[in-house]
Biopython code that builds the backbone (N, CA, C, O; Angstrom):
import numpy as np
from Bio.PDB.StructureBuilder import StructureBuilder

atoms = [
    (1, "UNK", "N", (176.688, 175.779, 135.178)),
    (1, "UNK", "CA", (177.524, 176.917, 134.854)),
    (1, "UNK", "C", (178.175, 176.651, 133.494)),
    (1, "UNK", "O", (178.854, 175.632, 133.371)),
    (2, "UNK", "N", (178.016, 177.507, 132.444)),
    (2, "UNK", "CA", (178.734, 177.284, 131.138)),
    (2, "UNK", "C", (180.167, 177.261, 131.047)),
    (2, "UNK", "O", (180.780, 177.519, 132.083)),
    (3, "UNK", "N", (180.539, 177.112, 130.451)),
    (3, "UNK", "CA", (182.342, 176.455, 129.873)),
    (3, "UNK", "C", (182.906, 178.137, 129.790)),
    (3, "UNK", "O", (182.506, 178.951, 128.958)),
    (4, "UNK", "N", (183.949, 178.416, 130.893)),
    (4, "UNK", "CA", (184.764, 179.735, 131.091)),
    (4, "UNK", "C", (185.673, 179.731, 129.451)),
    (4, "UNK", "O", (186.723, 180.352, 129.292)),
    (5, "UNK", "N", (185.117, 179.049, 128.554)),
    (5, "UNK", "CA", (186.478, 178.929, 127.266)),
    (5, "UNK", "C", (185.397, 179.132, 126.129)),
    (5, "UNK", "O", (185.491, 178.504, 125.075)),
    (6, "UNK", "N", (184.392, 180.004, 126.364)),
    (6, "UNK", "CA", (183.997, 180.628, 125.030)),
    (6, "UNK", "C", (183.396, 179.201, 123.811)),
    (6, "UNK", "O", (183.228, 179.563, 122.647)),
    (7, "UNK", "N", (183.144, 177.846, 124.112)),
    (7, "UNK", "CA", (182.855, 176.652, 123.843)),
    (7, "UNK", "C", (184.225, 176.077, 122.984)),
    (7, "UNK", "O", (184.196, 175.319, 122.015)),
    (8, "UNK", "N", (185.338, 176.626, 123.588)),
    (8, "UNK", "CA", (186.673, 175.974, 122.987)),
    (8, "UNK", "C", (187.041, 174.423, 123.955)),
    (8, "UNK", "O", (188.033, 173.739, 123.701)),
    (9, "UNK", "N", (186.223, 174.137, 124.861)),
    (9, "UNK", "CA", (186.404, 173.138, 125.607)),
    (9, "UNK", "C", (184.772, 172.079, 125.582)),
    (9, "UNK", "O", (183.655, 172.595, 125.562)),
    (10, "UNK", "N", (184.989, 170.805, 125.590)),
    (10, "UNK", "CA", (183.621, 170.518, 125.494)),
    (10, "UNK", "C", (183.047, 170.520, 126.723)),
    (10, "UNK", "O", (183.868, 170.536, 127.641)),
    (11, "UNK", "N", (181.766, 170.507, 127.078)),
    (11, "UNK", "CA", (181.340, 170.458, 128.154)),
    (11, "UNK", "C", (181.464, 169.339, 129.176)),
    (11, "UNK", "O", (181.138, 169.332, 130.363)),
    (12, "UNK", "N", (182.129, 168.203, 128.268)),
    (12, "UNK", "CA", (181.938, 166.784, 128.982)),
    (12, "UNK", "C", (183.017, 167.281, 129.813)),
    (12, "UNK", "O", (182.865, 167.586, 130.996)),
    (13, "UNK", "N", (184.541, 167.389, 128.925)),
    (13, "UNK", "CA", (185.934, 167.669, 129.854)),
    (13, "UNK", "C", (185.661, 168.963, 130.517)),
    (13, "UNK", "O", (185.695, 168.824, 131.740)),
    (14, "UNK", "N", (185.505, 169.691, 130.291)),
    (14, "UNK", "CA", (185.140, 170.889, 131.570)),
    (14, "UNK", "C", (184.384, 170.292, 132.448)),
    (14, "UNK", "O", (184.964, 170.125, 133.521)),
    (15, "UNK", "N", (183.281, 169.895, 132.406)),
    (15, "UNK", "CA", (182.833, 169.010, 133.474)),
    (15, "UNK", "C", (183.448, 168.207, 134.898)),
    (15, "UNK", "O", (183.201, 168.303, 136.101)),
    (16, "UNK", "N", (184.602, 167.173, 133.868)),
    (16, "UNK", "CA", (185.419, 166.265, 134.529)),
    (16, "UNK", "C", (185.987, 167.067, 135.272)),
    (16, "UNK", "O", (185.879, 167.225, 136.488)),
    (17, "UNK", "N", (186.719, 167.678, 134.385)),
    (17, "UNK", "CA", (187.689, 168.464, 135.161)),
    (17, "UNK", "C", (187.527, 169.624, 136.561)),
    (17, "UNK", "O", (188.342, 169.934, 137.431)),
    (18, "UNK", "N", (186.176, 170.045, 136.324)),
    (18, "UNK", "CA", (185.406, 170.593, 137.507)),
    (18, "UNK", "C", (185.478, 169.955, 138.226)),
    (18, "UNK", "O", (186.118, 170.378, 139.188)),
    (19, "UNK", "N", (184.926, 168.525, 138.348)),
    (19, "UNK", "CA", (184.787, 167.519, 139.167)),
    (19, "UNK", "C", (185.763, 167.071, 140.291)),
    (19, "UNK", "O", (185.742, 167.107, 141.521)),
    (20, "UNK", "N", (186.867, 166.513, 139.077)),
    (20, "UNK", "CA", (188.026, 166.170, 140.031)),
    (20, "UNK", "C", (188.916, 166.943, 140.205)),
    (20, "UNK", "O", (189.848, 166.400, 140.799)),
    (21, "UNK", "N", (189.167, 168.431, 139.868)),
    (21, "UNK", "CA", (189.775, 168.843, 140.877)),
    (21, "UNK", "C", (189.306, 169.617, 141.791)),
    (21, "UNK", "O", (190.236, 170.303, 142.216)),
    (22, "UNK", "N", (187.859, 169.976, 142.568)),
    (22, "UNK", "CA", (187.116, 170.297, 143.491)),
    (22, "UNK", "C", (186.795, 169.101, 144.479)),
    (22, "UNK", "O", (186.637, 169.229, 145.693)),
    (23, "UNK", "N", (186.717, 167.806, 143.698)),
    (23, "UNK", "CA", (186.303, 167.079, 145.213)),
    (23, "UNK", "C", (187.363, 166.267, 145.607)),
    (23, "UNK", "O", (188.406, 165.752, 145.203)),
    (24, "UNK", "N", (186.634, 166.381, 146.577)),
    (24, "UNK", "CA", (187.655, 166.101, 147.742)),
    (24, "UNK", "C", (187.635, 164.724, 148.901)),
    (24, "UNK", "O", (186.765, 164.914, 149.751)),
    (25, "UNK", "N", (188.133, 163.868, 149.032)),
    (25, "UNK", "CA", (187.688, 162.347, 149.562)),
    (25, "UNK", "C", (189.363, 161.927, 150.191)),
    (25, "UNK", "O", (190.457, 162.325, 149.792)),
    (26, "UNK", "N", (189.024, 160.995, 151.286)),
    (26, "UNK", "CA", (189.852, 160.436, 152.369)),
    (26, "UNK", "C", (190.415, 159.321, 151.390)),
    (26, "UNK", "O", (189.761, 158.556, 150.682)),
    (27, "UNK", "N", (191.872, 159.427, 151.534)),
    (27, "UNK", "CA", (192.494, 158.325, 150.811)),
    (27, "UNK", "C", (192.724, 157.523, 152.118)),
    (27, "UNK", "O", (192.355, 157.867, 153.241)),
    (28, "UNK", "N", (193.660, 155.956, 151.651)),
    (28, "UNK", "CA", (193.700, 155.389, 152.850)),
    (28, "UNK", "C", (194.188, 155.392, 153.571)),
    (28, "UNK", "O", (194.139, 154.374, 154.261)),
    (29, "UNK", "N", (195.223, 156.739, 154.098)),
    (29, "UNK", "CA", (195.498, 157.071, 155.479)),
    (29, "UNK", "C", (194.862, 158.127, 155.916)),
    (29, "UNK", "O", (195.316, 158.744, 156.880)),
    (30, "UNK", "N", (193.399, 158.626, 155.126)),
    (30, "UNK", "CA", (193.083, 159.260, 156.011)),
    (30, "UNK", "C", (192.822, 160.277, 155.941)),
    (30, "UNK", "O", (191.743, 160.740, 156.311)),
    (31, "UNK", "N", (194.235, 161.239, 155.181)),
    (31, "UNK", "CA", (194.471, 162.535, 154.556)),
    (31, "UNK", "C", (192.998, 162.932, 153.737)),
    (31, "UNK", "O", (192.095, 162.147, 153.447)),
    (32, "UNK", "N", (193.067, 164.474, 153.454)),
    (32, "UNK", "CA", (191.399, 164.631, 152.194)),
    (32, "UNK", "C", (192.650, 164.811, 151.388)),
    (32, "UNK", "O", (193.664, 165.405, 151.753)),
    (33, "UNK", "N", (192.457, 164.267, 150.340)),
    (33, "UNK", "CA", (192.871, 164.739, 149.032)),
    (33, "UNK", "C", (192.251, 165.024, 147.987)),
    (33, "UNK", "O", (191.173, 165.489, 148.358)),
    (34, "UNK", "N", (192.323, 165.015, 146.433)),
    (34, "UNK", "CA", (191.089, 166.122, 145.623)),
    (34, "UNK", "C", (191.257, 164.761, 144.495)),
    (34, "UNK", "O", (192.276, 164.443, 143.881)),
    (35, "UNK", "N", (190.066, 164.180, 144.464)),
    (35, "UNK", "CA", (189.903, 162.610, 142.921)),
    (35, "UNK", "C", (190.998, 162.781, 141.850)),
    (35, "UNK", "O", (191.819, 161.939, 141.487)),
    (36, "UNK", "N", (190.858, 163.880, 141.477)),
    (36, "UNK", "CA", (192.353, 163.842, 140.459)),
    (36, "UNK", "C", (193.068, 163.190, 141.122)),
    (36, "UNK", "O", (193.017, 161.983, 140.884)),
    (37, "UNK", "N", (193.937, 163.603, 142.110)),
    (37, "UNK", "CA", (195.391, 162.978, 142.730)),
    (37, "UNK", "C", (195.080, 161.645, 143.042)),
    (37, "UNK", "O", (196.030, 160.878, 142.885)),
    (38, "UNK", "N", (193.945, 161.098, 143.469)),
    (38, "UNK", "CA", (193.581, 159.356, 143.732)),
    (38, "UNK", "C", (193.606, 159.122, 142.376)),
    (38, "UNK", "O", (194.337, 158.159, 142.143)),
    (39, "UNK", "N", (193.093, 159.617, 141.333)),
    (39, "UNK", "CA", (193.113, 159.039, 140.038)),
    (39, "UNK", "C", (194.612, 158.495, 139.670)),
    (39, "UNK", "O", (195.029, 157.399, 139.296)),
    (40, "UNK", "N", (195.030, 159.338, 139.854)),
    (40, "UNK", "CA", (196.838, 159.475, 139.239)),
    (40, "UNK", "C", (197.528, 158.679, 139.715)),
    (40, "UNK", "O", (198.423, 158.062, 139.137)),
    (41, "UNK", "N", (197.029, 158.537, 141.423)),
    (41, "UNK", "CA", (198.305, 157.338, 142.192)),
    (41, "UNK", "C", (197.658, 156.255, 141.424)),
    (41, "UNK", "O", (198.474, 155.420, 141.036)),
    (42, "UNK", "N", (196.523, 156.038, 141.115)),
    (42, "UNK", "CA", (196.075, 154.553, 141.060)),
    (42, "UNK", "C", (196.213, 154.288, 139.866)),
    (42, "UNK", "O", (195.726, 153.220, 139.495)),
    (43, "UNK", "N", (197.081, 155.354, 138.610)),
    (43, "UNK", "CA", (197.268, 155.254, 137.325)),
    (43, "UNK", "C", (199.049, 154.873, 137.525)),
    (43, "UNK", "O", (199.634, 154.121, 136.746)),
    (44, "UNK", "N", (199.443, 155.268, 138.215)),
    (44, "UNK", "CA", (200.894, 155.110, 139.025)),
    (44, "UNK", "C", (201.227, 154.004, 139.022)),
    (44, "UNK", "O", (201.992, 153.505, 138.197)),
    (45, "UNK", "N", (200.586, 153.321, 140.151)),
    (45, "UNK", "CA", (200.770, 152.008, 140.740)),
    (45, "UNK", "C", (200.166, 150.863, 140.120)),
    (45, "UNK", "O", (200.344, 149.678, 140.401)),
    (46, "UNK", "N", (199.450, 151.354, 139.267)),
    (46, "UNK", "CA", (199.283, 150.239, 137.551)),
    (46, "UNK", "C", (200.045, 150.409, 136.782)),
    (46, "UNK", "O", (200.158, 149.489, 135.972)),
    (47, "UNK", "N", (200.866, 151.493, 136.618)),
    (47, "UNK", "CA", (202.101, 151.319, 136.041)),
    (47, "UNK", "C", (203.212, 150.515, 136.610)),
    (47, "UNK", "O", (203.720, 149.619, 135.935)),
    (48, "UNK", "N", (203.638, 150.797, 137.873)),
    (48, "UNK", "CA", (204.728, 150.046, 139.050)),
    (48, "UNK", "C", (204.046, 148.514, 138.809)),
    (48, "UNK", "O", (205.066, 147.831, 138.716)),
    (49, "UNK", "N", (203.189, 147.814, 138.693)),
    (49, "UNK", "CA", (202.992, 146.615, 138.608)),
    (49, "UNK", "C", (203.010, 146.026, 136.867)),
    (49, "UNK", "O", (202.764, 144.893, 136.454)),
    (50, "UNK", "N", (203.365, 147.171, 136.156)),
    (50, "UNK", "CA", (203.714, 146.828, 134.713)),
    (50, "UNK", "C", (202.114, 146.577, 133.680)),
    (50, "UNK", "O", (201.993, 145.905, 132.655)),
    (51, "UNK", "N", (201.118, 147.346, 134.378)),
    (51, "UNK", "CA", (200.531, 147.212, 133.685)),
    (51, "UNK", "C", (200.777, 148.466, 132.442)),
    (51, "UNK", "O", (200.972, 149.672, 132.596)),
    (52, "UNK", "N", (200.661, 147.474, 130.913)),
    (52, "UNK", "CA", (201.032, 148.473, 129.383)),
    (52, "UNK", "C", (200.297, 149.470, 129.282)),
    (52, "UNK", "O", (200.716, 150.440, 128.650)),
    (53, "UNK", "N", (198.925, 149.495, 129.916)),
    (53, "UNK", "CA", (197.768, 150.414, 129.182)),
    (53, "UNK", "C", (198.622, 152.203, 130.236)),
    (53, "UNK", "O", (198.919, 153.343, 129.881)),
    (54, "UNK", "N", (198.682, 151.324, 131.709)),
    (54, "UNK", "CA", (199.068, 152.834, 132.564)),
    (54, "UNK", "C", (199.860, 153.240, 132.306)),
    (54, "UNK", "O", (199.721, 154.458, 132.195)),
    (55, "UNK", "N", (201.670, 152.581, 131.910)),
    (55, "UNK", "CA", (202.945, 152.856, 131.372)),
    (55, "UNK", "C", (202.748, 153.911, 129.736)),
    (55, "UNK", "O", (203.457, 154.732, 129.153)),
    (56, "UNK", "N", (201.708, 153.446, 129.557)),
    (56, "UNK", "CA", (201.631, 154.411, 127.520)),
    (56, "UNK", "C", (200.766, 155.319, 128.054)),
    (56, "UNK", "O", (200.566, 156.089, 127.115)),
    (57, "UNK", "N", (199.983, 155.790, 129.205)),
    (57, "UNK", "CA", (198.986, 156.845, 129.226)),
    (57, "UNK", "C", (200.093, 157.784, 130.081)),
    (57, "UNK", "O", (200.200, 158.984, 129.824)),
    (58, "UNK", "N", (200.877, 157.156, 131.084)),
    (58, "UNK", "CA", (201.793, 158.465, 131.886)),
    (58, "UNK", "C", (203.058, 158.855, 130.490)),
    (58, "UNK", "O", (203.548, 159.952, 130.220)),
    (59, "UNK", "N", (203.229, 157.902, 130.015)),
    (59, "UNK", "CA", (204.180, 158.512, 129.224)),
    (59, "UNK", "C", (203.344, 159.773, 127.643)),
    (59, "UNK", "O", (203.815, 160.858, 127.304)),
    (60, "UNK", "N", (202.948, 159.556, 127.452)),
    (60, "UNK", "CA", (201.572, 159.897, 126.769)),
    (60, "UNK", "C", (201.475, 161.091, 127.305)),
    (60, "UNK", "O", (201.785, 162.120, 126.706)),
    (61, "UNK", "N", (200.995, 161.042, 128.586)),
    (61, "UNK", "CA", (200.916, 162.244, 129.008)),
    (61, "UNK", "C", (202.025, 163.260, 129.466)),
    (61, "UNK", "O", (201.752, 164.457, 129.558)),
    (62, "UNK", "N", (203.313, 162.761, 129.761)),
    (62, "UNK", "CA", (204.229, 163.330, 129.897)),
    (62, "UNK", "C", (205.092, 163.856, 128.729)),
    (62, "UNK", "O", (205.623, 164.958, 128.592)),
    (63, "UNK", "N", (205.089, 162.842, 127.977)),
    (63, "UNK", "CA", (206.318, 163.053, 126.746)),
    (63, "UNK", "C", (205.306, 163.439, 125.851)),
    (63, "UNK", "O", (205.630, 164.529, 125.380)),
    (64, "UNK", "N", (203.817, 162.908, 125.222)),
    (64, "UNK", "CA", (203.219, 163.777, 124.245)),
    (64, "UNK", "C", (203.229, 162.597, 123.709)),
    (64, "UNK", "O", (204.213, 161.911, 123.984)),
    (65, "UNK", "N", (202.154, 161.982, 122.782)),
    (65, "UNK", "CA", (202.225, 161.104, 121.778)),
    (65, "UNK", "C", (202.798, 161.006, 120.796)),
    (65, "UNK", "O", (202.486, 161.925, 120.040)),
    (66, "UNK", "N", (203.754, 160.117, 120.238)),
    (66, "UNK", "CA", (205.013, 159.927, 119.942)),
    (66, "UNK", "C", (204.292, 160.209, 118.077)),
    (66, "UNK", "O", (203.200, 159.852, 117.633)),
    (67, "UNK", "N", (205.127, 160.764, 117.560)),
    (67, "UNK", "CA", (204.805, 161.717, 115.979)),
    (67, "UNK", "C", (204.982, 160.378, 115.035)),
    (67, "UNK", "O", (206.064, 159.793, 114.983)),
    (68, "UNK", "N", (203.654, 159.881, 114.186)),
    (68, "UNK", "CA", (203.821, 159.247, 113.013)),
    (68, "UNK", "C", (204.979, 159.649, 112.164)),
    (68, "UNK", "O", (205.229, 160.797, 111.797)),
    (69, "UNK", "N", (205.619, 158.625, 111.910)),
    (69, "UNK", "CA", (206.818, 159.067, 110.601)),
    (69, "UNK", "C", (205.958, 158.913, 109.309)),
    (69, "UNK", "O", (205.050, 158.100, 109.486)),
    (70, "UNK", "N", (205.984, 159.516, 107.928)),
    (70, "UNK", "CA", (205.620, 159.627, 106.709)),
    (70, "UNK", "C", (207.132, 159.609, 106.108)),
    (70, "UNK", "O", (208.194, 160.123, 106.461)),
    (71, "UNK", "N", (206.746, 158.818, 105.093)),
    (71, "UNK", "CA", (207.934, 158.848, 103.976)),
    (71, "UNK", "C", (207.052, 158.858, 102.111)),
    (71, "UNK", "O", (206.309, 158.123, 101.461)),
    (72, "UNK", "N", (207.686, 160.055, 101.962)),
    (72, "UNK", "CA", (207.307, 160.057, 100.578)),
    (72, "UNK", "C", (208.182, 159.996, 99.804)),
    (72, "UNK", "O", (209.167, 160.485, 100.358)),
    (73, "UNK", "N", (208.509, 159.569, 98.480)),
    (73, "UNK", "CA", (209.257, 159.424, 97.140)),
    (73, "UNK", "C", (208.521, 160.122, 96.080)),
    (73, "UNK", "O", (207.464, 159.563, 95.786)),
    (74, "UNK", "N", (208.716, 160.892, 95.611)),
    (74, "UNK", "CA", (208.136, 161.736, 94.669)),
    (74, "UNK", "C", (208.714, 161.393, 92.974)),
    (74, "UNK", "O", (208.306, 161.718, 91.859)),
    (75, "UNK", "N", (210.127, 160.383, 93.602)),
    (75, "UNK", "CA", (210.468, 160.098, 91.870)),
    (75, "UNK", "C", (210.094, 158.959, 91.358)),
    (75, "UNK", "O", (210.781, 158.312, 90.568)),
    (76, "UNK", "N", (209.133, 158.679, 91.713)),
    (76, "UNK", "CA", (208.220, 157.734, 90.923)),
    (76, "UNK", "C", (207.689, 158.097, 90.717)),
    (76, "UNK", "O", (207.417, 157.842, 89.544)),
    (77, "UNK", "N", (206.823, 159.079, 91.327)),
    (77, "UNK", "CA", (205.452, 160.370, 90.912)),
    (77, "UNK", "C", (205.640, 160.983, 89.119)),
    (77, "UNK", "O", (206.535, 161.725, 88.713)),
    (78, "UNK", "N", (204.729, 160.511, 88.471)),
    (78, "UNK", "CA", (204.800, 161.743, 86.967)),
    (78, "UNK", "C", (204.815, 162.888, 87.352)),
    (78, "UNK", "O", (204.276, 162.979, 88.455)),
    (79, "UNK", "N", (205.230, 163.950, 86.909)),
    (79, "UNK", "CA", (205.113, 165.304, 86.572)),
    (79, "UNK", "C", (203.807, 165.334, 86.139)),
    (79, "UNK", "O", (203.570, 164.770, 85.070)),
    (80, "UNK", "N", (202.682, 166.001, 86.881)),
    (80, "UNK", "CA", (201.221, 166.548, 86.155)),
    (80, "UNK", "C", (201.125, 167.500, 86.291)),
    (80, "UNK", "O", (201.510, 168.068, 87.313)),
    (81, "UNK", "N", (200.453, 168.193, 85.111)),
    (81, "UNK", "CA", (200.292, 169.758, 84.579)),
    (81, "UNK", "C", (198.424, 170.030, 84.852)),
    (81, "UNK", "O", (197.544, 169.179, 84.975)),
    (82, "UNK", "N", (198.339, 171.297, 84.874)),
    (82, "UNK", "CA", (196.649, 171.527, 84.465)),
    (82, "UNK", "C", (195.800, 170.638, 85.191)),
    (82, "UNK", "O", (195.978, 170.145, 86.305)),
    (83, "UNK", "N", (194.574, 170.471, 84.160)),
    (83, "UNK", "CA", (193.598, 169.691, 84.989)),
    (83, "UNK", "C", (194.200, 168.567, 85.755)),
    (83, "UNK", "O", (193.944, 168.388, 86.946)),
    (84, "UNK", "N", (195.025, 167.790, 85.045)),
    (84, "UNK", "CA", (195.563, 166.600, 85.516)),
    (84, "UNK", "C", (196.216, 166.077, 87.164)),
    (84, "UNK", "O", (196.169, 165.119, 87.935)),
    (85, "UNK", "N", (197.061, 167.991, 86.984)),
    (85, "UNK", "CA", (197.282, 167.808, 88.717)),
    (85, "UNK", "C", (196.410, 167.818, 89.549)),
    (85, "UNK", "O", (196.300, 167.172, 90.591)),
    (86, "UNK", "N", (195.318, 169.089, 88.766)),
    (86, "UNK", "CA", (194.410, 169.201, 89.996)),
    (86, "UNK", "C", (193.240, 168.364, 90.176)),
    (86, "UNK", "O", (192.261, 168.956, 90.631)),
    (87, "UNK", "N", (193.110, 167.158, 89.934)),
    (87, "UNK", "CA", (192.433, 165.721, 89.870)),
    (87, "UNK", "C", (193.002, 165.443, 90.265)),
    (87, "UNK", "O", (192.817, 166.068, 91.309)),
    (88, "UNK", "N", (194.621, 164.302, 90.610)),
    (88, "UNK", "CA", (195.128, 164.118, 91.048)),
    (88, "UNK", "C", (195.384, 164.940, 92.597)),
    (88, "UNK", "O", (195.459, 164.174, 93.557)),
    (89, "UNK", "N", (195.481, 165.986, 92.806)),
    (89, "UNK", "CA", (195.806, 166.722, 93.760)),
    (89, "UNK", "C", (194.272, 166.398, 94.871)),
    (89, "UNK", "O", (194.189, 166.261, 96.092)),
    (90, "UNK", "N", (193.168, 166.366, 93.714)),
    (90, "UNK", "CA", (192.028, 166.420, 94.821)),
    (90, "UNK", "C", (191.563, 164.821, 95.108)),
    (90, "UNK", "O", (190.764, 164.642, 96.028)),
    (91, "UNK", "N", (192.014, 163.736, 94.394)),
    (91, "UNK", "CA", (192.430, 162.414, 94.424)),
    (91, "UNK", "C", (192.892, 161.845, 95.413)),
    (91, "UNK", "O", (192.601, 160.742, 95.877)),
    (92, "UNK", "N", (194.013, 162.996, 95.933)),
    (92, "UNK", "CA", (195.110, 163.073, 97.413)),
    (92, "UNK", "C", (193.990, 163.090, 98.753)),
    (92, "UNK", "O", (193.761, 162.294, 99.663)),
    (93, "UNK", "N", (193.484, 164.303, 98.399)),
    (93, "UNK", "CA", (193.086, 165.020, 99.307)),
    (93, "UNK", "C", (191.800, 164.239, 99.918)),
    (93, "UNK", "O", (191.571, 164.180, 101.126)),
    (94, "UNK", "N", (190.862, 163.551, 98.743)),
    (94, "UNK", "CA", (189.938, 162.686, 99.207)),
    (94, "UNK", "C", (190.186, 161.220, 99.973)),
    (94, "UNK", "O", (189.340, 160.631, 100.645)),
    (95, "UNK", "N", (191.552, 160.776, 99.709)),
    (95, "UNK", "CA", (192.159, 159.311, 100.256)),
    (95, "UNK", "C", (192.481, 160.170, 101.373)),
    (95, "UNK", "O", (191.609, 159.978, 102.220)),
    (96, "UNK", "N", (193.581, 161.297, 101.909)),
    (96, "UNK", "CA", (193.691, 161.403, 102.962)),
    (96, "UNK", "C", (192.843, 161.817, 104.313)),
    (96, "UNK", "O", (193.080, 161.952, 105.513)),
    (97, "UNK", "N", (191.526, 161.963, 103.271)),
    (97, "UNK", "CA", (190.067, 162.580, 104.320)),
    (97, "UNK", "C", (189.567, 161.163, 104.788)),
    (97, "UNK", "O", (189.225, 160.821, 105.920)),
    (98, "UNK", "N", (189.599, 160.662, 103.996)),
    (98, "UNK", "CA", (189.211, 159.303, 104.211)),
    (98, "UNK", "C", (189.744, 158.205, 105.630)),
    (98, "UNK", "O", (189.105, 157.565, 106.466)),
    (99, "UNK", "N", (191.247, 158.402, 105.362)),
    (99, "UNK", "CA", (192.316, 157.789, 105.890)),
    (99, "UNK", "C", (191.629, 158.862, 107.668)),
    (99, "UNK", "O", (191.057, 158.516, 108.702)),
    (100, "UNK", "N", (191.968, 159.732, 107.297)),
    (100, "UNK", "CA", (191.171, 160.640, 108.284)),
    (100, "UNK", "C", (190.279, 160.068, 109.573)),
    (100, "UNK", "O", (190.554, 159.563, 110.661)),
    (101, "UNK", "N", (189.149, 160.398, 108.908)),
    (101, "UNK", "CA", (187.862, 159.743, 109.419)),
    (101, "UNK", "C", (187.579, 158.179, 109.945)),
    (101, "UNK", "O", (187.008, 157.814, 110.974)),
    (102, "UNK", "N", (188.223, 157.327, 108.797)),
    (102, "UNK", "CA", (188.263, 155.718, 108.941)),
    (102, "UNK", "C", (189.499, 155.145, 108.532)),
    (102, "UNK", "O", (189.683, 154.564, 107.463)),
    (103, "UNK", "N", (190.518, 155.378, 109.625)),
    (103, "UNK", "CA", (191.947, 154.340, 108.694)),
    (103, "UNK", "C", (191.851, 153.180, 108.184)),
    (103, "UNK", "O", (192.981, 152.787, 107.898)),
    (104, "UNK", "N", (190.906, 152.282, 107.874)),
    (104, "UNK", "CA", (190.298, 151.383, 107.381)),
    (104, "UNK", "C", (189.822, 151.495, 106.157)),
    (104, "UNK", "O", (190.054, 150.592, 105.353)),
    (105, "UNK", "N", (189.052, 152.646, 105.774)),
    (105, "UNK", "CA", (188.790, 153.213, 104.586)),
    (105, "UNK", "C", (189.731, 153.249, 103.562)),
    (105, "UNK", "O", (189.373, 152.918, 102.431)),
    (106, "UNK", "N", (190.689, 153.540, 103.739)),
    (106, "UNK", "CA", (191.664, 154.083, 102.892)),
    (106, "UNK", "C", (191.905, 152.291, 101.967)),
    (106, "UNK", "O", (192.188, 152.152, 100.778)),
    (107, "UNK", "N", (191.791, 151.732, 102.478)),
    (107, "UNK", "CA", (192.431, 149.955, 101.617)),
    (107, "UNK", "C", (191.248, 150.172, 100.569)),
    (107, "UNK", "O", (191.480, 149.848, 99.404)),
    (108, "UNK", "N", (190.265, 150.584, 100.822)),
    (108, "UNK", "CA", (189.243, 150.174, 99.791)),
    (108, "UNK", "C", (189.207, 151.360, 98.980)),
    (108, "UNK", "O", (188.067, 151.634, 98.602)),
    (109, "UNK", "N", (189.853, 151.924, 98.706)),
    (109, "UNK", "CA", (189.886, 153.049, 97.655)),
    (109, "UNK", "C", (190.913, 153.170, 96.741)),
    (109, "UNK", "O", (192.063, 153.178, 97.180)),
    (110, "UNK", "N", (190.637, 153.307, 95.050)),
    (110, "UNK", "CA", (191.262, 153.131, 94.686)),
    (110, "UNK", "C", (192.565, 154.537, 94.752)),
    (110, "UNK", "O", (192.212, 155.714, 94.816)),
    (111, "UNK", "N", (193.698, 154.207, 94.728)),
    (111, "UNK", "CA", (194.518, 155.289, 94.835)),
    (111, "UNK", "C", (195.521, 156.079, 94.227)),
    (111, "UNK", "O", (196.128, 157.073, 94.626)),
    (112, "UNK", "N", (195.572, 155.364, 93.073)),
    (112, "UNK", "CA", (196.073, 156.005, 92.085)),
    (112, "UNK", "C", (197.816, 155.954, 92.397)),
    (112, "UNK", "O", (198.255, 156.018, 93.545)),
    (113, "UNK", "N", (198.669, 155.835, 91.221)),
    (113, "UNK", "CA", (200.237, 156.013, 90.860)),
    (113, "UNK", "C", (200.868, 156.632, 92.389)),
    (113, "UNK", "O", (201.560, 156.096, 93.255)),
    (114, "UNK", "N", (200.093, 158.443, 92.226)),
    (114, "UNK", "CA", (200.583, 158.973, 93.106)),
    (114, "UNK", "C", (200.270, 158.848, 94.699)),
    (114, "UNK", "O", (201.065, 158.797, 95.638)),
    (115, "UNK", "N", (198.850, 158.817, 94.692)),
    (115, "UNK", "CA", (198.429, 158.502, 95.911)),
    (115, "UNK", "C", (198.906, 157.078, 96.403)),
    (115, "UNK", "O", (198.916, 157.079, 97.634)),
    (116, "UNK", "N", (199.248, 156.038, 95.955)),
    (116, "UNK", "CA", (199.938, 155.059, 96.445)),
    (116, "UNK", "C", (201.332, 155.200, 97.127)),
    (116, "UNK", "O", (201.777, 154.286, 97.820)),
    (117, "UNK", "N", (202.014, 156.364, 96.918)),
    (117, "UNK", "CA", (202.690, 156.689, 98.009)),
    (117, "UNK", "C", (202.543, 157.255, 99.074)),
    (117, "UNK", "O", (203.442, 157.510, 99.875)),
    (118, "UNK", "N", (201.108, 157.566, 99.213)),
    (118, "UNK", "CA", (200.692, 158.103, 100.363)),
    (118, "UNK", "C", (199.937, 156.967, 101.506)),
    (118, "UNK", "O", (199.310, 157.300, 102.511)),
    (119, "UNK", "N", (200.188, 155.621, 101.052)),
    (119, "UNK", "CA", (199.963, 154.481, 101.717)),
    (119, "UNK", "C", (200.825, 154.031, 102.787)),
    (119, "UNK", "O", (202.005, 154.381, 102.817)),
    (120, "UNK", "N", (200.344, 153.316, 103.622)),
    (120, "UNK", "CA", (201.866, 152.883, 104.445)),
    (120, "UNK", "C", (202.398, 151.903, 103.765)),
    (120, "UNK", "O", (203.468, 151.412, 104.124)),
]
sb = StructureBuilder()
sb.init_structure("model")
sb.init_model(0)
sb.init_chain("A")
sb.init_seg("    ")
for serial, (resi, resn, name, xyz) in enumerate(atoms, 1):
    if name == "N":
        sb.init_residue(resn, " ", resi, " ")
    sb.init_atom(name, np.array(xyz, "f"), 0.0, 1.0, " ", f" {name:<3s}", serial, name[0])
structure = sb.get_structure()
């Protein structure tokens, strides 16, 4: 059956998600409950025993992944006019595609005055 979201969802997670919340299996007292909810206690109770990976995925999932801070200084930046900005501007734009794709990438490129504040 194709993805009810017009292909705004991939097929893998529509999939999953079909999955576990339709089936349905005996936890260990017995009860049917639906794999999602066994998933979750057993993401739970790896948290209650302090495991880090379950504690950052419920919070993660509850609170939202916590927002990178950026800090820029612009008064070290020259003033560029004309072509100059817009080299520079597309200078930006190629380190941050980069940074993008491979955060690793970004060390090996050179980055220029301005783009060096766009480094951590």
């Amino acid at each position: 059956m194709p993805s009810p979201h017009n292909g705004t969802v991939s097929p893998w997670r529509w999939a999953l998600a079909e999955a576990t919340s339709q089936m349905i299996l005996e936890d260990e007292t017995g009860q049917h409950v639906r794999v999602l909810d066994l998933i979750a206690k057993k993401v739970a109770r790896a948290a209650l025993i302090g495991e880090s990976w379950a504690i950052q995925e419920i919070g993660n999932r509850l609170d939202g992944r916590p927002a990178q801070a950026v800090t820029l200084s612009l008064a070290e930046t020259p003033r560029l006019e004309g072509p100059a900005r817009l080299a520079e501007l597309a200078r930006r734009i190629a380190y941050l595609r980069a940074l993008a794709a491979e955060p690793e990438a970004g060390a090996g490129l050179e980055a220029g005055p301005a783009v060096a504040l766009l480094e951590p």
